[in-house]
matplotlib code that plots the C-alpha trace (Angstrom):
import matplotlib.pyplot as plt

x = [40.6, 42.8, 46.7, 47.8, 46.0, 48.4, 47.6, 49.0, 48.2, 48.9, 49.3, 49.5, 51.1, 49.2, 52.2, 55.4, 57.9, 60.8, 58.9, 56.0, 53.5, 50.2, 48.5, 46.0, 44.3, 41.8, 39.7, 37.3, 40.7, 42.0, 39.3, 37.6, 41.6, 44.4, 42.2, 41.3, 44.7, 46.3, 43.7, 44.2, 47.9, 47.8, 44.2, 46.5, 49.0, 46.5, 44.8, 40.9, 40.2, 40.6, 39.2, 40.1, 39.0, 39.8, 40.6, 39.1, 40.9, 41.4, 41.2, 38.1, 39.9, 43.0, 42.0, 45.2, 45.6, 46.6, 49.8, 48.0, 44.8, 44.2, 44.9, 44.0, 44.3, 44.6, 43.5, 45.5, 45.5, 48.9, 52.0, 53.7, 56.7, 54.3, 53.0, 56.2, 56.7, 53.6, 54.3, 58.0, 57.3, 54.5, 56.5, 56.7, 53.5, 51.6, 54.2, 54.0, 50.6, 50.8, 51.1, 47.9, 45.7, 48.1, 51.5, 52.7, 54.6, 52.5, 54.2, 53.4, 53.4, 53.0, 51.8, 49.8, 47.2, 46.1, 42.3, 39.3, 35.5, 32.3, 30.5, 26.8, 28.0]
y = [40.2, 41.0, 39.2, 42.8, 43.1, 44.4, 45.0, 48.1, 47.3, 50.0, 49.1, 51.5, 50.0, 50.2, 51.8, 53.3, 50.9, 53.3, 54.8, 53.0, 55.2, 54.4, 55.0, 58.0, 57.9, 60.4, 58.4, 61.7, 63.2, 60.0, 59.3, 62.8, 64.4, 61.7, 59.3, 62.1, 63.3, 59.8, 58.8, 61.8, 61.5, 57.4, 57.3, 58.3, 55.6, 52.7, 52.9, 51.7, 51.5, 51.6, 50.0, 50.4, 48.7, 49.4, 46.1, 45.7, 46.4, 44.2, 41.5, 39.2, 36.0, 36.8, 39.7, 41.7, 44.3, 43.7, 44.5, 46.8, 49.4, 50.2, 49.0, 50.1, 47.8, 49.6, 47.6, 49.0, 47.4, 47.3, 45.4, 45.8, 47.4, 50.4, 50.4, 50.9, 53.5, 55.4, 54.9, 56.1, 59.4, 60.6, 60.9, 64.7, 65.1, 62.3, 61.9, 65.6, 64.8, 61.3, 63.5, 65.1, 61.9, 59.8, 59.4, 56.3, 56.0, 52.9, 49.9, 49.1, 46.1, 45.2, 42.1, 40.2, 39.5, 35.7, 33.5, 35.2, 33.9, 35.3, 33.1, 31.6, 32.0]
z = [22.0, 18.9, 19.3, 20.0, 23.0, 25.7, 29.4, 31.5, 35.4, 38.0, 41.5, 44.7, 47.3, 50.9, 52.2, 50.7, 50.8, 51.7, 54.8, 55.4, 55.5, 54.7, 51.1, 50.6, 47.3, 46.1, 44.0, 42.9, 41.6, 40.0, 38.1, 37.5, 36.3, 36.1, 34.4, 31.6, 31.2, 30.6, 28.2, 26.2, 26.3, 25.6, 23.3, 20.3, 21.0, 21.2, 24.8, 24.4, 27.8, 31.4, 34.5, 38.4, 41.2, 45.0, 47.2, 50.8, 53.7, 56.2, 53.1, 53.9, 53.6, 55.2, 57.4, 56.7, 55.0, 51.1, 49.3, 47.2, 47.7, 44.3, 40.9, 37.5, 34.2, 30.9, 28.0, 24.7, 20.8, 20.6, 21.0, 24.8, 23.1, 21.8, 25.2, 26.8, 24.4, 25.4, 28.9, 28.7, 26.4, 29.3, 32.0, 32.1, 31.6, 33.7, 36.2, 38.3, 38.7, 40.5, 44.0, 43.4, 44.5, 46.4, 48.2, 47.0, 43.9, 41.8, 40.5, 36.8, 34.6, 31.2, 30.0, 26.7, 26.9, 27.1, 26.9, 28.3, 27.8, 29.2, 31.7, 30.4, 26.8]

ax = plt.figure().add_subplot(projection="3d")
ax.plot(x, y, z, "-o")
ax.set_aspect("equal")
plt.show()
């Protein structure tokens, strides 16, 4: 990782907070639209890749039901400020389309990057 690696997560909540309903997610949408219009929007701005991964539910160790369903990390090559800055400036665009795969509004944090290793090598 270069020292400008920055990390965008984006978490949907198994329920909205506000009225508890449970999370739908339409993963064939997310990742076949959403995914292609944010990396067009954000590949200009430093975004090198993307990842998502769905939790189980009930969780196997706790047998309840996680905080969050879904989460997608975004691995960028820029400072967190820049990232912000992307993030901010697509609102219009990526925003109106958030209701298109799911009903929860995602929670999203920025973050450095810090140490990673591959196991074995």
């Amino acid at each position: 990782m270069s020292p400008t690696t920055t990390q965008l997560v984006i978490a949907y909540p198994s329920s909205d907070p506000t009225t508890g309903s449970p999370l739908t997610f339409n993963m064939a949408y997310y990742t076949g639209h959403h995914v292609a219009l944010a990396t067009k929007i954000w590949g200009p701005s430093g975004l090198k890749s993307w990842f998502v991964v769905e939790f189980a539910n009930p969780n196997p160790f706790s047998g309840e039901t996680p905080p969050y369903l879904f989460q997608s990390t975004l691995t960028w090559d820029v400072p967190p400020e820049e990232v912000l800055k992307a993030v901010m400036n697509s609102g219009e665009e990526l925003g109106p389309d958030v209701v298109n795969f799911t009903n929860v509004e995602p929670v999203l944090w920025v973050a450095k990057a810090g140490p990673s290793g591959v196991v074995g090598e």
